[in-house]
N, C-alpha and C positions, 0 to 999 in steps of 0.2 A: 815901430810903435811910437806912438808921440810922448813926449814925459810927463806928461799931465793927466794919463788915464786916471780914472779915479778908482777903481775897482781895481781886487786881483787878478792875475794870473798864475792857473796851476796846471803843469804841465807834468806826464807820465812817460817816460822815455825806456822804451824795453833794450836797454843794452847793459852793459857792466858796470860797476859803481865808479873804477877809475876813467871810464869813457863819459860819464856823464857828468862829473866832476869836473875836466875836460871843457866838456861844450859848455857848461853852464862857464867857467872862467872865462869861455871864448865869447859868448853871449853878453858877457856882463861888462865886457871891454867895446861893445859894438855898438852895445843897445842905448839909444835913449833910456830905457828906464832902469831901474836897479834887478839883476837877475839873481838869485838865491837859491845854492843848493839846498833841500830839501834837508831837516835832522828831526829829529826827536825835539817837541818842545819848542819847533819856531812858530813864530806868530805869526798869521798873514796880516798884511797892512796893504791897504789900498797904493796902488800905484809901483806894484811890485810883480815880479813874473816871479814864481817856484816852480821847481822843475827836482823831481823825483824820480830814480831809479825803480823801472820796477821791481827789481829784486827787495826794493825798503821796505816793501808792504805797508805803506802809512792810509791814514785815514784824516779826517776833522774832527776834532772835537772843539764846543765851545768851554770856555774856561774865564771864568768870571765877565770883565767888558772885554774879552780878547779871542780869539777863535784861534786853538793851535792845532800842529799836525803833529800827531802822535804816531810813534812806531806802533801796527799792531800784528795781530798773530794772523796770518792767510786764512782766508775761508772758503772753505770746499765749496767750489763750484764760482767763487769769485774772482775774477782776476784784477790784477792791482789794480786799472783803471776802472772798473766797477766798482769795487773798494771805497775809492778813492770821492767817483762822482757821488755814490751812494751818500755814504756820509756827509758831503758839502751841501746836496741836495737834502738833505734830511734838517739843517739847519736854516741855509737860506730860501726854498721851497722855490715861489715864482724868480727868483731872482739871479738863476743859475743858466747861463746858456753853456753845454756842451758840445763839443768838436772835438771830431775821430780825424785826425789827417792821416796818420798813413799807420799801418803796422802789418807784422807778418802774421799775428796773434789772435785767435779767435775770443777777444776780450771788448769790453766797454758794452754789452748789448744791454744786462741787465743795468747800468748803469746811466745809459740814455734812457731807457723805459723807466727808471725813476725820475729823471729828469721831468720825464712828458707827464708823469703822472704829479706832480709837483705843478704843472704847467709853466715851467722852464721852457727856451727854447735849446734845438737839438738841431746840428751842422755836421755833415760831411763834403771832407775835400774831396772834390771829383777826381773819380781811380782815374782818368788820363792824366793826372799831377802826380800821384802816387809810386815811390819806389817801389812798396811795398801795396798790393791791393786787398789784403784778404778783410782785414777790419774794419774798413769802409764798404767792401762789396757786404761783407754779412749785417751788418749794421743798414744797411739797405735792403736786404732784404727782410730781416727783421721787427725791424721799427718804424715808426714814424717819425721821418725827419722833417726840419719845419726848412731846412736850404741846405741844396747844392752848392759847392761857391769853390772858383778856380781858386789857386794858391794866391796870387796879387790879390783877389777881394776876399781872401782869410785876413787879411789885417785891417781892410776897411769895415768886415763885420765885427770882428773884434771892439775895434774902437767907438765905433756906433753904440751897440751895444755900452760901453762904461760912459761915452757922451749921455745917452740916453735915460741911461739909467741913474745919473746924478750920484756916482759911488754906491750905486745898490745891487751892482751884480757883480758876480765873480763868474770868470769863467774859467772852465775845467779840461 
């Protein structure tokens, strides 16, 4: 990623808290931009990647001129990446593009259909990229996605997108 995105990054990684703890240190030493394990109470700031356990169950909230992520309690029938998109989408509405890259876990569907219903855009990595295909094949079957896109042009959408969008969109 370039270090100038202007927007967020919020990333939902379904593994253990010390494995993600992990990548995100691994990530934060590689990356062009600043990567940040997800807590209770952190603010998102343009030009930053967060990256959350799913087990943390967090959501968005806005909080005066600041938008933070709050721990919250699981909700039946949501899973953290719905959770997660829901609430971002609930505050920044058209301005959210979501992307399912890869997972073992039947989650993120109601969380892209709020996306689309927001008039967000909605991306998945194509399952020949995929370790894991099951989140992407249901998410295709599912919902309406506005792009398919190999793993190499997941970070030219990415970037497009915060070019584009002049620090107005976050993606999830």
């Amino acid at each position: 990623m370039p270090s100038d995105i202007s927007g967020s990054i919020v990333v939902v990684v379904y593994g253990d808290s010390s494995h993600v703890d992990s990548f995100t240190d691994y990530l934060d030493a590689v990356s062009n931009i600043n990567v940040v394990r997800m807590a209770d109470g952190v603010n998102l700031e343009g030009g930053n990647c967060y990256i959350a356990s799913a087990k943390d169950s967090v959501s968005m909230k806005p909080y005066s001129a600041h938008y933070a992520i709050r721990q919250s309690i699981a909700t039946t029938g949501f899973g953290p990446v719905d959770m997660l998109m829901n609430s971002i989408t609930t505050v920044f509405k058209n301005r959210v593009a979501g992307m399912i890259l890869s997972g073992g876990e039947l989650d993120g569907e109601k969380g892209i259909n709020a996306i689309k219903q927001n008039d967000g855009l909605s991306v998945v990595l194509n399952s020949a990229n995929c370790l894991c295909k099951e989140m992407g094949e249901n998410i295709l079957r599912k919902c309406m996605v506005d792009e398919i896109v190999d793993e190499f042009d997941a970070t030219e959408f990415i970037t497009q997108q915060h070019v584009s969008g002049n620090g107005e969109t976050t993606t999830a």
